[in-house]
N, C-alpha and C positions, 0 to 999 in steps of 0.2 A: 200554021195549023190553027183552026179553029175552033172554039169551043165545043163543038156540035162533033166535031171530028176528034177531038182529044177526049171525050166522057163517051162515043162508041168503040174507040182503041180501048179503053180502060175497062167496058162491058166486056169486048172481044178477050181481054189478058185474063179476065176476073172468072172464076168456078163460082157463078153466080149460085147455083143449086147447095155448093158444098159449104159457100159464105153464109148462108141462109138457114143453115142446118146448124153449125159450130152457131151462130148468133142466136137462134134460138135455144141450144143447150145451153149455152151462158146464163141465159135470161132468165132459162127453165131453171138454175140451179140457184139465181137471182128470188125467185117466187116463193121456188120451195125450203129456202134455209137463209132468209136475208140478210139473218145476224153473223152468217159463214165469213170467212178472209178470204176477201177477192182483191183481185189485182188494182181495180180500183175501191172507189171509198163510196159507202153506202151511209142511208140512214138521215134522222132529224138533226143531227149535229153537221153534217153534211151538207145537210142542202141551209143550214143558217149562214156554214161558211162561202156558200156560193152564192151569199147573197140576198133570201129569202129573205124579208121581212118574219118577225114574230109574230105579224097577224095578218095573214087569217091563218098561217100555219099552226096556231094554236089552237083552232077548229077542228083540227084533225085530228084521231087517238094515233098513235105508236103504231099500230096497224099498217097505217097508210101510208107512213111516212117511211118503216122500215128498209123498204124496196126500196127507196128511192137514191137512183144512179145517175144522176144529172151531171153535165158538166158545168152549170152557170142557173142564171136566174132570166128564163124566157117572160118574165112578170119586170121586167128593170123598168122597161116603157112604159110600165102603168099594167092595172088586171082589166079584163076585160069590163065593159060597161053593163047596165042590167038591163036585160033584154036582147042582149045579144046572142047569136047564134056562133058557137064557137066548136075547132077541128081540133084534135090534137094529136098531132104523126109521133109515132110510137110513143103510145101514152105509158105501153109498163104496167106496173102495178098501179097508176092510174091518179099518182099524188099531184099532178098538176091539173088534171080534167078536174080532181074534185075540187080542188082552188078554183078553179074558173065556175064550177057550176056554184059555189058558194058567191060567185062574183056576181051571175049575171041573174040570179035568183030565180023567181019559180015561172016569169016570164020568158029567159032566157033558153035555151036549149046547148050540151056540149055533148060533142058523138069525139069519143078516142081510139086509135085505129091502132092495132101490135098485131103481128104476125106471131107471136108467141099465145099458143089455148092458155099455159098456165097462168102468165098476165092477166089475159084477159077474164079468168075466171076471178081471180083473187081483185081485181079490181069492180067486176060487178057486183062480189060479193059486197066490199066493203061499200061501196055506193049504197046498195041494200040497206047495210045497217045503219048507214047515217043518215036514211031516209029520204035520200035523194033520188026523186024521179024523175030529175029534168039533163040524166048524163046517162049515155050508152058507150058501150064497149064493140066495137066493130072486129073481126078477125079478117085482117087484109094486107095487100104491101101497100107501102105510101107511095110505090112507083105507080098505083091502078087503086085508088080511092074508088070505093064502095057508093059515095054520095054525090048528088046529082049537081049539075052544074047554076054556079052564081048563090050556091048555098048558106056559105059563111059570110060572119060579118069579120072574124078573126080565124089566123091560123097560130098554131103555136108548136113549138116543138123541142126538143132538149136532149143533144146528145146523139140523134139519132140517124140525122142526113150524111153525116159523114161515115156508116156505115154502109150505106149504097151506091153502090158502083157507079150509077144510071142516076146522076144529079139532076140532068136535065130534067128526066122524065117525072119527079118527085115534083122538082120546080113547074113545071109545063101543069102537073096536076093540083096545087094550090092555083095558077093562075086559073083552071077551069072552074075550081070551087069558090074563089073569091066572088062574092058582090062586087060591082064597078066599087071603088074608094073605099073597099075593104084592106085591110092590113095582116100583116104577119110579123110576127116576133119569134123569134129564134134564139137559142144558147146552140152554140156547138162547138168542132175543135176545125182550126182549116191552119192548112199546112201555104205558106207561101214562097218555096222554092219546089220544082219537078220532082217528083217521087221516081225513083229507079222501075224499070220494067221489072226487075226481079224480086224486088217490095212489095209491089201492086200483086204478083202472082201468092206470095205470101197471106196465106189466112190466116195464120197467127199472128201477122202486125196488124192483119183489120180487125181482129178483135179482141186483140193486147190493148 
């Protein structure tokens, strides 16, 4: 079986609608209360442990950093460069778009894409206050980007590909956005033995 046929078995098994609905209630619950006890680990202690550097995360007030639900550090590779035009698949409350937009400065442009309104509110907001006009908040899935093709110079993302069913289609949509010798950096989680058919039907392990 091949790849192309194992990630349309996995759309076929998957309540794509219902996965979508539970992940943004998470999310939404992520927004609206981010100092709450969740099953995973939130916040600036958080994301130090997975990695972040202390600067430029020191740029950002308490605000930004609260939300933040990462699994790693999509910044390991280096931050983006200045001038660069940068994507960020589900950006959340938006703590890695505004690192990048601190990165590539007022030349640079970064657009973050979250299927969750309340992310994307609470991320434009704080954009707003820190005075930054060169980062937008897009409301989209990262399996059907908003942004036109050969657009980025980077993609980045944290945590969040392994949430959708439909890898390919995520994957397939960074390669239309990329510039030719453009890159992508990624944090996520990947599992490397088969996941049971009765797993994959499970929405509480996709979003545990």
């Amino acid at each position: 079986m091949d790849e192309r046929t194992l990630d349309a078995n996995i759309v076929d098994l998957v309540d794509v609608d219902a996965l979508r609905e539970e992940v943004r209630k998470k999310y939404r619950e992520v927004a609206d209360t981010p100092t709450a006890e969740f099953h995973f680990h939130t916040g600036r202690q958080h994301a130090l442990s997975m990695g972040y550097p202390e600067s430029p995360l020191d740029q950002l007030p308490d605000e930004a950093t609260d939300a933040f639900a990462g699994v790693a550090n999509p910044f390991y590779w280096g931050l983006p460069k200045p001038g660069e035009k940068v994507v960020d698949l589900g950006s959340g409350a938006g703590m890695d778009s505004l690192i990048a937009a601190l990165a590539v400065g007022a030349e640079g442009q970064v657009i973050g894409i979250d299927m969750t309104p309340e992310m994307i509110d609470r991320a434009g907001e704080l954009a707003s206050e820190l005075g930054l006009t060169n980062v937008e908040f897009r409301e989209a899935f990262i399996e059907d980007l908003p942004i036109e093709a050969q657009w980025a110079d980077v993609v980045i993302s944290n945590g969040v590909i392994n949430l959708c069913p439909d890898k390919l289609a995520v994957y397939g949509e960074v390669h239309r956005i990329l510039r030719p010798n453009g890159r992508m950096t990624i944090a996520d989680i990947c599992v490397e033995k088969p996941v049971p058919e009765a797993a994959l039907k499970d929405i509480d392990l996709w979003t545990g």
